[in-house]
C-alpha positions in Angstrom: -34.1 18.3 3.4 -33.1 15.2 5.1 -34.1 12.9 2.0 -32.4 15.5 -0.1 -29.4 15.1 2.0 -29.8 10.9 2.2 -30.5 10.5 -1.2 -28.1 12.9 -2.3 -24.5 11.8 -0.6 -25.7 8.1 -1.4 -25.6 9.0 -5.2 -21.8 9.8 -5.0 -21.4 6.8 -3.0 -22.6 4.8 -5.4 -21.4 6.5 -8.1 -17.8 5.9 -7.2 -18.5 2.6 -6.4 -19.7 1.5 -9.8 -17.3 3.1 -11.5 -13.6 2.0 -11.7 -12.2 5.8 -13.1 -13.1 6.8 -9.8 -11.3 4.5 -7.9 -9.2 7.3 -6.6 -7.7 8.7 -3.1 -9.6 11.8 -4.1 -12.8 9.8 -5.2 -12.1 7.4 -1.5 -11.9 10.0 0.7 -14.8 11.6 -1.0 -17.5 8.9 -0.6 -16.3 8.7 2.8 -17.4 12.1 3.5 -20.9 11.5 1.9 -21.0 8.6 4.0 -20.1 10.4 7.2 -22.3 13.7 6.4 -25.4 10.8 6.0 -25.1 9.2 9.7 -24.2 13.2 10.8 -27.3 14.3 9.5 -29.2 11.1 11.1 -28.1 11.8 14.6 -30.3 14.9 15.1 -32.9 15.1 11.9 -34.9 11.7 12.4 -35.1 12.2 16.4 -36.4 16.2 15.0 -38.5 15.0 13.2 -40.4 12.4 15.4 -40.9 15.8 18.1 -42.5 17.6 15.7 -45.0 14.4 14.6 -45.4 13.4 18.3 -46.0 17.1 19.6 -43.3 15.9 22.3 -39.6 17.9 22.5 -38.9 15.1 25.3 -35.4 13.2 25.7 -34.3 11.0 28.1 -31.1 11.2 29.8 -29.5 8.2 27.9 -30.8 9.1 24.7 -29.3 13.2 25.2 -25.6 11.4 26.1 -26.2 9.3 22.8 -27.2 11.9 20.3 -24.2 13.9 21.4 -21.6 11.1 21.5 -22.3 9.9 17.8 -22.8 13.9 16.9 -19.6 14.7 17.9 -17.8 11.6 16.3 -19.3 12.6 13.2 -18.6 16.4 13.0 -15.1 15.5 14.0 -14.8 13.2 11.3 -15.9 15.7 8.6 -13.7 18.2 9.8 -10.8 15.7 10.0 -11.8 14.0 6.1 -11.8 17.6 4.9 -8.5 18.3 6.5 -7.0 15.3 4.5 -8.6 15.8 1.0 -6.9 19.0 1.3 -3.5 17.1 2.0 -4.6 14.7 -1.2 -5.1 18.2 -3.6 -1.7 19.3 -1.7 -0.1 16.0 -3.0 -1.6 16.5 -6.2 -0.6 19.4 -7.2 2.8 20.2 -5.6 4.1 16.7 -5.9 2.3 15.2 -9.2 5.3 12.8 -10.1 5.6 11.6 -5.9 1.5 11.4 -5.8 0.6 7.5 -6.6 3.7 6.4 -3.6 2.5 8.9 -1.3 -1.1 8.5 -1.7 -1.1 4.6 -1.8 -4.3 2.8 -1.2 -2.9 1.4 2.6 -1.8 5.1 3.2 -5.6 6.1 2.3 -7.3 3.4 4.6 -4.7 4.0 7.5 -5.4 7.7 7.2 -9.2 6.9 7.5 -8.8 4.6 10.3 -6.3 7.2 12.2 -9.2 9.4 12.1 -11.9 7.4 13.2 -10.2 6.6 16.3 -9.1 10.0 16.9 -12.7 11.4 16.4 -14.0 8.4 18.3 -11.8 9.2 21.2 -12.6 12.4 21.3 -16.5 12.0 21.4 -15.7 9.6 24.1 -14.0 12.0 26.4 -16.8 14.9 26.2 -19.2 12.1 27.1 -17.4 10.7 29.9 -17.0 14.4 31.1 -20.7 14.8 31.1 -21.4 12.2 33.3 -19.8 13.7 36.2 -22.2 16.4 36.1 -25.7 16.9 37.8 -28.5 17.9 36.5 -31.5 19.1 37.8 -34.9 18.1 36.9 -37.2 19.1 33.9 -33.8 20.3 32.1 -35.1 22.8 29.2 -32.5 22.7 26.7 -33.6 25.2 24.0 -32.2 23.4 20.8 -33.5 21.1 18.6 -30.9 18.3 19.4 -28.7 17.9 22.7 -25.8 19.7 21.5 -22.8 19.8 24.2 -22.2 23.4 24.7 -26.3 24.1 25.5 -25.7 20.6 27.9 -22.6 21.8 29.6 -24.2 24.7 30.7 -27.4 23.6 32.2 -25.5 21.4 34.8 -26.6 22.4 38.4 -22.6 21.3 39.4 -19.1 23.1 38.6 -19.0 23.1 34.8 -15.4 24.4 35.1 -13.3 20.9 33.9 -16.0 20.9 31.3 -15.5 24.3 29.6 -11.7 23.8 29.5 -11.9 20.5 27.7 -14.3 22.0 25.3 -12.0 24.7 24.6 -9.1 22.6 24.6 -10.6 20.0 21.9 -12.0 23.1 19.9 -8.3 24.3 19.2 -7.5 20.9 18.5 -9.9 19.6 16.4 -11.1 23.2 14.7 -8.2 25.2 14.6 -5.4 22.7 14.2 -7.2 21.2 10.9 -8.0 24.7 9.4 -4.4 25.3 10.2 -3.5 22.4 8.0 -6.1 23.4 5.1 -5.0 27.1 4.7 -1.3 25.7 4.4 -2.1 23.1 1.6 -3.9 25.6 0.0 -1.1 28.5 0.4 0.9 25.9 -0.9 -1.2 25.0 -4.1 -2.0 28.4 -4.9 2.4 29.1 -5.4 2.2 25.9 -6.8 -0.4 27.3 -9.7 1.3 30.2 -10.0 4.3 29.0 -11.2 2.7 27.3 -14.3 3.3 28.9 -17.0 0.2 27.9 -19.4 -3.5 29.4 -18.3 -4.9 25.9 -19.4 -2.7 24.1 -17.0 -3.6 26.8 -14.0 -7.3 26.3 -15.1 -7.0 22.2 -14.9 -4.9 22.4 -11.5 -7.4 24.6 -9.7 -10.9 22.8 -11.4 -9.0 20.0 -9.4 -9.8 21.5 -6.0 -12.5 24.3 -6.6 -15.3 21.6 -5.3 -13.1 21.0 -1.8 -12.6 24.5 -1.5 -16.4 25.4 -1.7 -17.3 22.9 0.9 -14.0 24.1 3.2 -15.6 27.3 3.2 -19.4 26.8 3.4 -18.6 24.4 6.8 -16.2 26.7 8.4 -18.7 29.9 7.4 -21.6 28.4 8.8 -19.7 26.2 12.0 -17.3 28.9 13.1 -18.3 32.3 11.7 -22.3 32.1 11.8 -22.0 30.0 15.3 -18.9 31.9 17.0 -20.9 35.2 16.1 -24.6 34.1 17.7 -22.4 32.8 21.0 -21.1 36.2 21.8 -24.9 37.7 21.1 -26.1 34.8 23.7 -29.0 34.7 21.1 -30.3 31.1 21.8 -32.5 31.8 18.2 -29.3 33.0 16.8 -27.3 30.1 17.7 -30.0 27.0 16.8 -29.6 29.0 12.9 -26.1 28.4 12.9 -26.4 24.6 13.9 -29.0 24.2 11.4 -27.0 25.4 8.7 -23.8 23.5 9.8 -25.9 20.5 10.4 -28.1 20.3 8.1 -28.1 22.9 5.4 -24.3 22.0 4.9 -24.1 18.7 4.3 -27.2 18.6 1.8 -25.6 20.9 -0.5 -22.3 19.2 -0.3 -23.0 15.9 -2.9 -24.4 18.9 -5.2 -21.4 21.2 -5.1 -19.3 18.2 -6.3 -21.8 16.5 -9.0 -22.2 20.1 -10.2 -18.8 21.4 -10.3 -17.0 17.6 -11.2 -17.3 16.0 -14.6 -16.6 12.9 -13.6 -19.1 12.5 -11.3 -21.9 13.6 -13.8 -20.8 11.0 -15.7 -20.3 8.4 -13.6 -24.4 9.1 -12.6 -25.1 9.5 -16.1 -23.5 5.7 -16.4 -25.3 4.6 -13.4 -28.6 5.7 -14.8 -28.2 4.2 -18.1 -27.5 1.0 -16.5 -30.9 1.1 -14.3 -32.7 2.5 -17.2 -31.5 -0.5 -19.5 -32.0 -2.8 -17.1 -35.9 -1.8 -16.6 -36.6 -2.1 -20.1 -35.4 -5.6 -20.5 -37.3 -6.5 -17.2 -40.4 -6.0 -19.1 -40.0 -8.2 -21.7 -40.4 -12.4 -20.7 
């Protein structure tokens, strides 16, 4: 599933890469968020899949504040990237004439930048606030990767600070961004209403279908499927939910939008060609 995952998001990044028709705020943002769901996956799956190799589930301290710092920079950057692509289709759609000023290319890279830092910053906080705390020795953590609510609450001191920044930061960066999604999208769906031909409907929604299906499949599995095992306190329950937010997620992701995008397919169609031509004239002197 990893290599799936790897190989996968890397074929959109390269695919908008080598080809100029996707040279596009929608088509930017997009191979950002295959880039991103790559290093999110590589945070807990290699480290996985050394313990199960080695027969060892062992961390050390360093390592545990690691994993978490760059898993938490990462999930808040795919929540954050999803957040603006929804602002992009907003633009799009509801301001068509407006869309090539607004969505300049600075715009784009100051938008990325914006949410690198605030991501950044916000992984930095949670691990700064877990350094105050003590921990006791052989820590059990049952979870496949240090994730910071299973930390949190293993700490032998007052976990209380703790807790309130997580919940603080969870209505920031979970709520606030779905907040912004479901209004772009209430917003494009009045905007799709009132067009009067069914082909024109059809063309404006085909636009954000493939954002929409990821939307939905992260927030099911991240909020719904996790939120839902956390009130069971069903440690078996809850290591599901990661999995599929973690790992299950961004794997299907590359093949939502190379399924459901034409322009994708055949920029990898192009892309294929071009390797395949190139191997044949290889073989001759």
């Amino acid at each position: 599933m990893y290599l799936v995952t790897v190989l996968g998001n890397l074929l959109i990044i390269l695919a908008v890469i080598s080809d100029s028709h996707l040279h596009t705020p929608m088509y930017f943002f997009l191979s950002n968020l295959s880039f991103v769901d790559i290093c999110f996956t590589s945070t807990t799956i290699p480290k996985m899949l050394v313990n199960i190799q080695t027969q060892s589930k062992a961390i050390t301290y360093t390592g545990c504040i690691t994993q978490m710092y760059f898993f938490l920079l990462f999930a808040g950057l795919d929540i954050i990237l999803l957040t603006i692509m929804a602002y992009d289709r907003y633009v799009a759609i509801c301001h068509p004439l407006h869309y090539t000023v607004i969505m300049n290319p600075r715009f784009c890279v100051l938008m990325v930048l914006v949410s690198c830092i605030i991501s950044g910053l916000h992984s930095l906080l949670h691990s700064l606030m877990m350094l105050r705390l003590t921990f006791c020795t052989d820590l059990d953590i049952s979870h496949f990767f240090c994730e910071l609510n299973q930390v949190v609450h293993h700490a032998c001191s007052d976990t209380f600070l703790n807790d309130m920044v997580m919940y603080f930061s969870a209505v920031l960066l979970a709520v606030g961004p779905l907040t912004g999604i479901l209004y772009s999208y209430s917003k494009i769906v009045s905007s799709i209403h009132a067009i009067s031909s069914a082909q024109g409907k059809y063309k404006a929604f085909s636009t954000c279908a493939s954002h929409l299906s990821v939307v939905s499949l992260f927030y099911s599995t991240s909020l719904g499927v996790y939120l839902s095992s956390s009130v069971t306190q069903n440690s078996h329950s809850g290591t599901i939910a990661s999995v599929m937010y973690s790992v299950v997620t961004p794997m299907l992701n590359p093949y939502i939008y190379s399924l459901r995008n034409k322009d994708i397919k055949s920029a990898l169609k192009i892309v294929f060609w071009r390797e395949t031509i190139k191997g044949s004239l290889n073989q001759f002197p």
